[in-house]
N, C-alpha and C positions, 0 to 999 in steps of 0.2 A: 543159617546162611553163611556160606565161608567168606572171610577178608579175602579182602583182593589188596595187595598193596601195591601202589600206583605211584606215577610221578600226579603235581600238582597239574598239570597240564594236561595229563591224562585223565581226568577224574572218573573214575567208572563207579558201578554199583559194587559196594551196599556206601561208597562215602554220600553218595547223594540219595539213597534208596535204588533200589532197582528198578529200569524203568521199564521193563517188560510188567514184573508184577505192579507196580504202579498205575500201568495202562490198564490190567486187570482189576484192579482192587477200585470201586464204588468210592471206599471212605477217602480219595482224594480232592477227587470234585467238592465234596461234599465239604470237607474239613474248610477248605480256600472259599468256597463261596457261604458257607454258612458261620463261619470263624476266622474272616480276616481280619480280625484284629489279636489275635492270643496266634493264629499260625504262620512262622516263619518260615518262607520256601526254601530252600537250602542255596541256590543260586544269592538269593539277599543275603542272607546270614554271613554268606564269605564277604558280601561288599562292607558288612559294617564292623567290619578285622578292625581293630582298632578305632572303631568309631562309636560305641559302644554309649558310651554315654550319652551323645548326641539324639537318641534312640529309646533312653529310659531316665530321660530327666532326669540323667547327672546324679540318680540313684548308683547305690552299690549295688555293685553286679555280681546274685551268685546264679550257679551251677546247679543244676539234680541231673545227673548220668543214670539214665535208663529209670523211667517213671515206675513201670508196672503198669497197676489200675489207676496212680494218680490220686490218690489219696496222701501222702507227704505234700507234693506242687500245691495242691488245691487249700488244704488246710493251711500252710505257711502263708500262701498270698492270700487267705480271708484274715490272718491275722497279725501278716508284717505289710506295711505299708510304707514302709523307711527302708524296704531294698526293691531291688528290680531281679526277678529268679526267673532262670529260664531252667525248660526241661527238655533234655534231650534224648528223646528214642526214635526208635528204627521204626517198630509197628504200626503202621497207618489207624489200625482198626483203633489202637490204645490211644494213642494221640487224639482223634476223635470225640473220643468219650471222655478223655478229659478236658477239651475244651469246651464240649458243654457242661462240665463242671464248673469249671473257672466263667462259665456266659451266666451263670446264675451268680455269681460274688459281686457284690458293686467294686466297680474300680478295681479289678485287682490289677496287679505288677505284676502280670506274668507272661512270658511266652514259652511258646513249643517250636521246638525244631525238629524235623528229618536227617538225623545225620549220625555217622558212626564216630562212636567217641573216641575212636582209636587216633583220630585227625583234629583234634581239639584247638591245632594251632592253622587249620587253615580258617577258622571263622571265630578266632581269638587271639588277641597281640599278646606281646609277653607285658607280666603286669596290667593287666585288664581286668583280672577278674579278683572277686574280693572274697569268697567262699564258693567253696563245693561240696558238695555231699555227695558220697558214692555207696551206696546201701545194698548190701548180698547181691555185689557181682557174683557170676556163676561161678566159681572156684575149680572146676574140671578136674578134681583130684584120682575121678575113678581109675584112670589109667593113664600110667605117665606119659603116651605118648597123646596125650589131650593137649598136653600144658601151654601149648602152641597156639589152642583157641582160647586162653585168656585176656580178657583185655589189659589186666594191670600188670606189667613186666619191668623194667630197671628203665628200660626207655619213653614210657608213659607216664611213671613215676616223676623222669626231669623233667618230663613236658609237663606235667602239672606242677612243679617247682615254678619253673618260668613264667608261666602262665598266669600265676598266684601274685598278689603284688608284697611289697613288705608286710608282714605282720598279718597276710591273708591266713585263711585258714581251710583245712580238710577235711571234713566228719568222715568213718567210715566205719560200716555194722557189716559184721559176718556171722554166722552160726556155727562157720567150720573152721575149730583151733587150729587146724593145721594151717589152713591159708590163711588166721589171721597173723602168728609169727613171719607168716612170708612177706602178708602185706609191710606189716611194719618195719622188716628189715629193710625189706628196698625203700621204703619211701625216708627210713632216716640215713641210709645210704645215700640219698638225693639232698639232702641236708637239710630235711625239714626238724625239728625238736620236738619232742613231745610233751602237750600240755594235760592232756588225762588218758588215761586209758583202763578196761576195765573188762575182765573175764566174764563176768554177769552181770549186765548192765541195768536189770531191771530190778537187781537186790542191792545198786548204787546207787547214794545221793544222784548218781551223774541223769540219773532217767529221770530225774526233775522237770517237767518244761517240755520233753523231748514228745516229736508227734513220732507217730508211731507208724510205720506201712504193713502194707497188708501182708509180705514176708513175714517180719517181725512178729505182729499179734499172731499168728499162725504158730509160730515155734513157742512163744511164749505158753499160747494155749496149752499144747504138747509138754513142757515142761523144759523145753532148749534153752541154753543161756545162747544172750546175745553178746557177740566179745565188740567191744567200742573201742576206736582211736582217733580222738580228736589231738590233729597236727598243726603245727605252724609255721610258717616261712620266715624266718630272722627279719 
C-alpha cells in the first residue's frame, strides 16, 4: 500500500486505513464488535494525543510498530502487567487475530490500533511514550530506488526522539547488516546514545529475557544473526 503524505486536516488512507478496503474487509466489524476492549479506532486514538495516561491507568506507555502474527504484544502483556503496550498495524485481518490472542490473557494491558506509523505524532504527544520496539522493519535494500518506501528515515528517527520521554527507550532487531548500520546512524544522529548493541543477538548475554517474533525464530532457525540496538533518549 503506498504512503500518501497528507496535511493533518487532510487525513486520507493508509494514516487511518483505507476506507474503501475497510468497507470490503469482514475483519472490521468483527474486530469493533467482538474486541472493543483491546481495539483502538483510529479517529479515538488521535483524541487521547496526549491523554494517554488517563486511558491506561497512569501505566507506562510502550509501543510495538507493526505486530506481525502478534506473538511479541501478546506474550509481553501475559507477562508485564506494570506497563500499558500498544500495537500498531495497518492489517485488519492481523489485528484480528491477535486480539483474540490478548481476549484469552486475563487482564491484559494491551491495545491495537489501525494506523500508519509514519504519523506517530498525530495520536502521540511529545514525551508520552516510555518504550518502543520496532522489530525487522522491511529494509527495501533491493533496489535503491525502494528507499522511499522505508518507514525509518532521519525524519522518523526525531519524531521518535520526541515522542520518547527522558530516559525512554528503543529496541530494535534487523536481519539485514546493511540497514542495521543505517538504522543506527540516524537514530544517534537524532541524539539518542547507545546502551547495547549486538551483531548476533542470540549468541549474546543480551537475548536474556527477550520474547522472540515470529521473524526472529524464522532466521534463527535458518542460521541468521539477528543484529540488536537498544537506544536511549538522554
Amino acid at each position: 500500500m503506498a504512503k500518501v503524505r497528507t496535511k493533518p486536516e487532510e487525513l486520507r488512507a493508509p494514516i487511518l486505513g483505507d476506507p474503501e478496503y475497510d468497507a470490503r474487509n469482514p475483519y472490521l466489524g468483527r474486530i469493533i464488535s467482538e474486541f472493543p476492549e483491546h481495539f483502538i479506532i483510529p479517529e479515538e486514538a488521535m483524541k487521547r494525543k496526549g491523554h494517554w495516561a488517563e486511558h491506561c491507568g497512569g501505566l507506562p506507555l510502550h509501543l510495538e510498530i507493526g505486530c506481525g502474527k502478534g506473538r511479541f504484544i501478546s506474550e509481553y502483556a501475559a507477562s508485564r502487567h506494570d506497563a500499558f503496550i500498544i500495537g500498531l498495524e495497518l492489517k485488519l485481518k492481523r489485528l484480528y487475530k491477535i486480539a483474540k490472542k490478548l481476549s484469552r490473557l486475563e487482564n491484559p494491558q494491551a491495545g491495537l490500533i489501525q494506523f500508519d506509523a509514519s504519523y506517530l505524532n498525530y495520536i502521540f504527544d511529545e514525551a508520552e511514550l516510555d518504550r518502543i520496539f520496532l522489530f525487522f522493519p522491511d529494509p527495501w535494500f533491493k533496489k535503491e530506488r525502494q528507499a522511499h518506501h522505508r518507514l525509518v528515515d532521519e525524519k522518523f528517527a526525531g519524531q521518535v526522539f520526541r515522542l520518547l520521554k527522558s530516559g525512554g527507550e528503543i529496541e530494535i532487531k534487523t536481519d539485514h547488516p546493511d540497514y542495521f548500520t543505517l538504522l543506527n546512524e540516524m537514530f544517534r544522529k537524532s541524539g539518542f546514545i547507545v546502551k547495547a548493541e549486538s551483531s548476533d543477538l542470540h549468541s549474546s548475554p543480551l537475548s536474556n529475557g527477550q520474547i522472540q517474533t515470529e521473524f526472529e525464530m524464522l532466521f534463527a532457525s535458518k542460521g541468521m544473526p539477528c543484529h540488536y540496538l537498544l537506544l536511549q533518549k538522554p
